[in-house]
Biopython code that builds the backbone (N, CA, C, O; Angstrom):
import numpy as np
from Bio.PDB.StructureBuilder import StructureBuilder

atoms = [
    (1, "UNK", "N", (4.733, 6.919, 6.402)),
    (1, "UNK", "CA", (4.821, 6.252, 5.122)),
    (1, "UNK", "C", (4.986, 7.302, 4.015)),
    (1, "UNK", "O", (4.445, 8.405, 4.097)),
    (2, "UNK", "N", (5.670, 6.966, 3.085)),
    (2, "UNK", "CA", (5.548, 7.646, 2.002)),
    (2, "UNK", "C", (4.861, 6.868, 0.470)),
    (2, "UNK", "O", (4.478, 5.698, 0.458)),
    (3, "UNK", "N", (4.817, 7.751, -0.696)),
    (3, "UNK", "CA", (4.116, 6.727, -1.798)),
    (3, "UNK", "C", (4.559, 7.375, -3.137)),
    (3, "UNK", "O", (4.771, 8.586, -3.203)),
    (4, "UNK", "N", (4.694, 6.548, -4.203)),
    (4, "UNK", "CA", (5.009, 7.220, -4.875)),
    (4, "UNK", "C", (4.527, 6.076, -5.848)),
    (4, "UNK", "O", (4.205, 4.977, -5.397)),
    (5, "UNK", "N", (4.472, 6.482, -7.736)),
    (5, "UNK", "CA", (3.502, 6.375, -8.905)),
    (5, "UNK", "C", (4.335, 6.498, -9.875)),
    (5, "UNK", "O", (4.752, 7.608, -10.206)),
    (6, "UNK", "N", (4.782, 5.146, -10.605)),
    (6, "UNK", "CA", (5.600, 5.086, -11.700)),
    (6, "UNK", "C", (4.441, 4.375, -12.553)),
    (6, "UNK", "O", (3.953, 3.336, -12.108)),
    (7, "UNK", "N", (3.973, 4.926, -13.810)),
    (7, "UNK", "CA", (3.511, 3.821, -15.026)),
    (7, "UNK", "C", (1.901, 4.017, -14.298)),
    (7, "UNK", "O", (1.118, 4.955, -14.154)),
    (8, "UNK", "N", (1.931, 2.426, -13.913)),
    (8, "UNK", "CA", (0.501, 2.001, -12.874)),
    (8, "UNK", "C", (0.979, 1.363, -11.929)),
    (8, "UNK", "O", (0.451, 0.265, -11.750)),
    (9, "UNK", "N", (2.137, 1.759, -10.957)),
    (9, "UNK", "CA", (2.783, 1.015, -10.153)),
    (9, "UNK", "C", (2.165, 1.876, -9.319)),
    (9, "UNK", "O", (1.815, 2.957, -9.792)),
    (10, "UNK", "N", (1.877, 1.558, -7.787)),
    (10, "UNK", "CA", (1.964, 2.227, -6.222)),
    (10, "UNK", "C", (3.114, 1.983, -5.546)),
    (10, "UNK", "O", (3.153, 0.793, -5.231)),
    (11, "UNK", "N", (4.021, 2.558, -5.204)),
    (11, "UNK", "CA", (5.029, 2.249, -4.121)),
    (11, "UNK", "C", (4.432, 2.423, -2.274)),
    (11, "UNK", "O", (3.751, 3.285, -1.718)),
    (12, "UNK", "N", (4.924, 1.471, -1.903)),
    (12, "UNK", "CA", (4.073, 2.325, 0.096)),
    (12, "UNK", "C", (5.643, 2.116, 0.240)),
    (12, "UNK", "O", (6.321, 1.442, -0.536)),
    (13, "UNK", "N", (6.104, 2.782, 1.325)),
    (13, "UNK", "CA", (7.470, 2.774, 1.927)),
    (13, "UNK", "C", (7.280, 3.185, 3.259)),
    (13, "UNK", "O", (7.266, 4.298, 3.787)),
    (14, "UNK", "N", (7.156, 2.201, 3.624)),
    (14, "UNK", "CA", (7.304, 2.375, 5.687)),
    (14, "UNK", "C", (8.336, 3.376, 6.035)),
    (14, "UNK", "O", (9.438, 3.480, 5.497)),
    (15, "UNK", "N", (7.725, 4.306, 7.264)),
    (15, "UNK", "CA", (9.033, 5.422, 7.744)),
    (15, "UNK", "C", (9.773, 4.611, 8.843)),
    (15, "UNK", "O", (10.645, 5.093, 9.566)),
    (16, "UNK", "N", (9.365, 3.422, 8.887)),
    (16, "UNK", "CA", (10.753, 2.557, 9.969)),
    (16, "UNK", "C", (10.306, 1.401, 9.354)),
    (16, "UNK", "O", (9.208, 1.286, 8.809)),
    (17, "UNK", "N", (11.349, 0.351, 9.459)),
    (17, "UNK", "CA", (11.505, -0.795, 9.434)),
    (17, "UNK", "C", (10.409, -1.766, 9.780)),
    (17, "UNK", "O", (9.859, -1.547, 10.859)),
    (18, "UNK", "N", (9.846, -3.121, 8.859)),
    (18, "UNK", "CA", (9.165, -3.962, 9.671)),
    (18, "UNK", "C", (9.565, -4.749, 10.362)),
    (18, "UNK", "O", (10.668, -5.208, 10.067)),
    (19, "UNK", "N", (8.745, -5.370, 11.818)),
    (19, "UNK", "CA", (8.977, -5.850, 12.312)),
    (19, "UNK", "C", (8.830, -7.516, 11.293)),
    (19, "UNK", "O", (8.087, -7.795, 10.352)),
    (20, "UNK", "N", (10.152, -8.538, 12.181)),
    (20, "UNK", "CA", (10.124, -9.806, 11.377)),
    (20, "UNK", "C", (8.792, -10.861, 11.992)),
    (20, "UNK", "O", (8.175, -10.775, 13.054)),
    (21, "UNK", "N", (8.692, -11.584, 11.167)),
    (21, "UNK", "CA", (7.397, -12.234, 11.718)),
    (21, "UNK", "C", (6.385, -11.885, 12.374)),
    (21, "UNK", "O", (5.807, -12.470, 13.289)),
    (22, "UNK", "N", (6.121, -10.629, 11.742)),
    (22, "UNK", "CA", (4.837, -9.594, 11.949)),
    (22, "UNK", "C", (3.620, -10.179, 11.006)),
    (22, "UNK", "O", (3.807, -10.841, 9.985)),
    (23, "UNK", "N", (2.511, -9.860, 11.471)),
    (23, "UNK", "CA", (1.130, -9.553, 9.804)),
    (23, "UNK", "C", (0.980, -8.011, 10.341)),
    (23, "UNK", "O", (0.796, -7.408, 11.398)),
    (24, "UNK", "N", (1.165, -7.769, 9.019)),
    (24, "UNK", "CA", (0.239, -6.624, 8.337)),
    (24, "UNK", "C", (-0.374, -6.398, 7.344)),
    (24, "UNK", "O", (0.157, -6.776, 6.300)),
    (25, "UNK", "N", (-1.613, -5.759, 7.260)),
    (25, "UNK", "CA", (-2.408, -5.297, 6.529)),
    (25, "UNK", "C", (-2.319, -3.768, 6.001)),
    (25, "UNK", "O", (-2.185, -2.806, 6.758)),
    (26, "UNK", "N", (-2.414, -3.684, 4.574)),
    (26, "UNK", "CA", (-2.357, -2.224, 3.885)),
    (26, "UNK", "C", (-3.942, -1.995, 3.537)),
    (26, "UNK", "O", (-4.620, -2.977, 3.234)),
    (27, "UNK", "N", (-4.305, -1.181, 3.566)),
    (27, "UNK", "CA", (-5.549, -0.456, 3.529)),
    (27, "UNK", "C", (-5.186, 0.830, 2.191)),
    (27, "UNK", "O", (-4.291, 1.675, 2.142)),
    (28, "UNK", "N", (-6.127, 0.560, 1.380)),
    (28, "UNK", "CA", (-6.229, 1.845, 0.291)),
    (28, "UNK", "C", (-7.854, 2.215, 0.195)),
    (28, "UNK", "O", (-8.644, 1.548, -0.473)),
    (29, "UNK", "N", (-8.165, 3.220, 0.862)),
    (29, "UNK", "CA", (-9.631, 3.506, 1.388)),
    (29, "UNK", "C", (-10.285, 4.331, -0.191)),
    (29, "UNK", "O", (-9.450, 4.933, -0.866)),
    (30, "UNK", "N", (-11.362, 4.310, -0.548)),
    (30, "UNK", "CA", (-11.978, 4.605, -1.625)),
    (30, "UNK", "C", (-11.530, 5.880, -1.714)),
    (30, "UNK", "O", (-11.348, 6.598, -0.731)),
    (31, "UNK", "N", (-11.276, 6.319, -3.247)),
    (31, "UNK", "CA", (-11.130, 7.573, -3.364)),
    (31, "UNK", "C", (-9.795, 7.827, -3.229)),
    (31, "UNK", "O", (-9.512, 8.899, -3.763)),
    (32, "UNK", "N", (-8.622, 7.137, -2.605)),
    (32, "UNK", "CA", (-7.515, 7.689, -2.157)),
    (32, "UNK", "C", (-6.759, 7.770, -3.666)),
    (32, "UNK", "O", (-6.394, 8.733, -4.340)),
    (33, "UNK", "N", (-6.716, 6.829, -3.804)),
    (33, "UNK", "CA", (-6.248, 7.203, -5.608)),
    (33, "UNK", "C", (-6.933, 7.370, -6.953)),
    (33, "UNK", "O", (-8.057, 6.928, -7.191)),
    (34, "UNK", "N", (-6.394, 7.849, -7.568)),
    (34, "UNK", "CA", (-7.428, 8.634, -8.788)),
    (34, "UNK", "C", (-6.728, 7.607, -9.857)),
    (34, "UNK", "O", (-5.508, 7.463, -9.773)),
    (35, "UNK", "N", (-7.363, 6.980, -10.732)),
    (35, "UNK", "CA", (-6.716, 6.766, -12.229)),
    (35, "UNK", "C", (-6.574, 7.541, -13.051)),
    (35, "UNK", "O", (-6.860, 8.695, -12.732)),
    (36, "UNK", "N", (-6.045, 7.280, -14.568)),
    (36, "UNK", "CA", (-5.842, 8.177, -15.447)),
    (36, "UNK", "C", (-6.704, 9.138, -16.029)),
    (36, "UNK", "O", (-6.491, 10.166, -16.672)),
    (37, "UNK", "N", (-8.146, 8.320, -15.494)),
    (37, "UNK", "CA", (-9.486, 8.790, -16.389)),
    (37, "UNK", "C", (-10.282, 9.525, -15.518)),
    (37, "UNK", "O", (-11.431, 9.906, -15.742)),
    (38, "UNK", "N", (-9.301, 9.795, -14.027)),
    (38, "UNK", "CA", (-9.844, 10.561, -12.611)),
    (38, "UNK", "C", (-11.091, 9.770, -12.243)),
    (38, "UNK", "O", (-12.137, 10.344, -11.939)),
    (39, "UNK", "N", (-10.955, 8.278, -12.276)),
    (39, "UNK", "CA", (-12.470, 7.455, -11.588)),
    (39, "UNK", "C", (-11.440, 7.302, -10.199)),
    (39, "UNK", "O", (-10.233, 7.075, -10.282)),
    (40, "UNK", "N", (-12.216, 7.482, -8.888)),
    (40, "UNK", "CA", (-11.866, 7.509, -7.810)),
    (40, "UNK", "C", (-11.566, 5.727, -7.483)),
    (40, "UNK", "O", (-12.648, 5.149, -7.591)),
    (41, "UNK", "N", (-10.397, 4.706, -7.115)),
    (41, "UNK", "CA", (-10.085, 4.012, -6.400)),
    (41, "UNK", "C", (-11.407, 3.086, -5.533)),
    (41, "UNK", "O", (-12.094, 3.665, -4.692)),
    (42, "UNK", "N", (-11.574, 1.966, -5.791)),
    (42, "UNK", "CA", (-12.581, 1.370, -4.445)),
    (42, "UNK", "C", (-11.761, 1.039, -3.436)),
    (42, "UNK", "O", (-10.533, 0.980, -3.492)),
    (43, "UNK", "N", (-12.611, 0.774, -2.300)),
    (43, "UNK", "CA", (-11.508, -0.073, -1.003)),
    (43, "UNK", "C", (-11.090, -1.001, -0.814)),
    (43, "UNK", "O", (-11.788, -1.899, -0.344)),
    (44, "UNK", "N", (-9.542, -1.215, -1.150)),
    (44, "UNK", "CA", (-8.548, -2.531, -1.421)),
    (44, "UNK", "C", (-8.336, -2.289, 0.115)),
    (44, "UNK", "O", (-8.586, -1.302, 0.806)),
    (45, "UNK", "N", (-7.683, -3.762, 0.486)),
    (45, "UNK", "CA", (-6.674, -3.991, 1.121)),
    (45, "UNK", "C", (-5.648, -5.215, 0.578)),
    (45, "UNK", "O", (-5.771, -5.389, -0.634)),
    (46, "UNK", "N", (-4.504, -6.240, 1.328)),
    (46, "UNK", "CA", (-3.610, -6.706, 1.003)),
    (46, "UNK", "C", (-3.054, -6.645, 2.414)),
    (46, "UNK", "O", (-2.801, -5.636, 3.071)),
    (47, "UNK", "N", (-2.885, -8.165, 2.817)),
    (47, "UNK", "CA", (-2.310, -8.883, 4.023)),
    (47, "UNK", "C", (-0.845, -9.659, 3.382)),
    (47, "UNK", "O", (-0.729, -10.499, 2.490)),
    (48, "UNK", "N", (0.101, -9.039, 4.183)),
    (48, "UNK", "CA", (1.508, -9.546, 4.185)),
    (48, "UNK", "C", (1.699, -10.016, 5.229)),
    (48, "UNK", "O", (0.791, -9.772, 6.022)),
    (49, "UNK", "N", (2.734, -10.779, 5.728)),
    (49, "UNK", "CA", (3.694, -11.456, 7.051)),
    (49, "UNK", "C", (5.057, -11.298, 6.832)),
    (49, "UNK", "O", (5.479, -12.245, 6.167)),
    (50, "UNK", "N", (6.256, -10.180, 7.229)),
    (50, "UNK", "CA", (6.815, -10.755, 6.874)),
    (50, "UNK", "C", (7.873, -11.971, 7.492)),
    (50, "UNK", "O", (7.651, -12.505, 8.579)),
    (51, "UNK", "N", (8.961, -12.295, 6.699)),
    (51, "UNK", "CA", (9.678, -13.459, 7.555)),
    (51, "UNK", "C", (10.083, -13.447, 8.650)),
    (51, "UNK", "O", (10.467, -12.344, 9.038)),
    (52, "UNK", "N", (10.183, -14.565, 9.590)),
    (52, "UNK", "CA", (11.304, -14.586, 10.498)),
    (52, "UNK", "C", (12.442, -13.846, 10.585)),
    (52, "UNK", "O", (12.999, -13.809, 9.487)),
    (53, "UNK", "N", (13.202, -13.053, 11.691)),
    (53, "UNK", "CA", (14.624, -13.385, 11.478)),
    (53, "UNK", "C", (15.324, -14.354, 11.916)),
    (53, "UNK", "O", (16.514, -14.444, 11.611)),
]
sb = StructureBuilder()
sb.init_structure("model")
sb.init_model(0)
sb.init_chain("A")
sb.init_seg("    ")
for serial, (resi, resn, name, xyz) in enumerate(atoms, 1):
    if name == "N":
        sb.init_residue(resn, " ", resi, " ")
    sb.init_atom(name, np.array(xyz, "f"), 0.0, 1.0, " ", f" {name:<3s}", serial, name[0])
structure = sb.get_structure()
């Protein structure tokens, strides 16, 4: 994966393709990102599926 930080945006970018009519879950573990004011990130996640082909 790669990531990248425009504004207050996160980008994630998979290094291959998802599979269709998959679930996945993204994980952002405490601490992994810093804000502007350097307060460390709590632990998010975020469940996707994506479509059929």
């Amino acid at each position: 994966i790669t990531t990248s930080f425009s504004g207050n945006v996160l980008t994630i970018t998979p290094s291959s393709l998802l599979a269709a009519g998959t679930k996945y879950t993204i994980c952002i573990h405490t601490g992994s990102v810093i804000d502007l004011a350097d307060n460390p990130t709590a632990l998010s996640s975020s469940r996707f599926t994506t479509i059929k082909a």
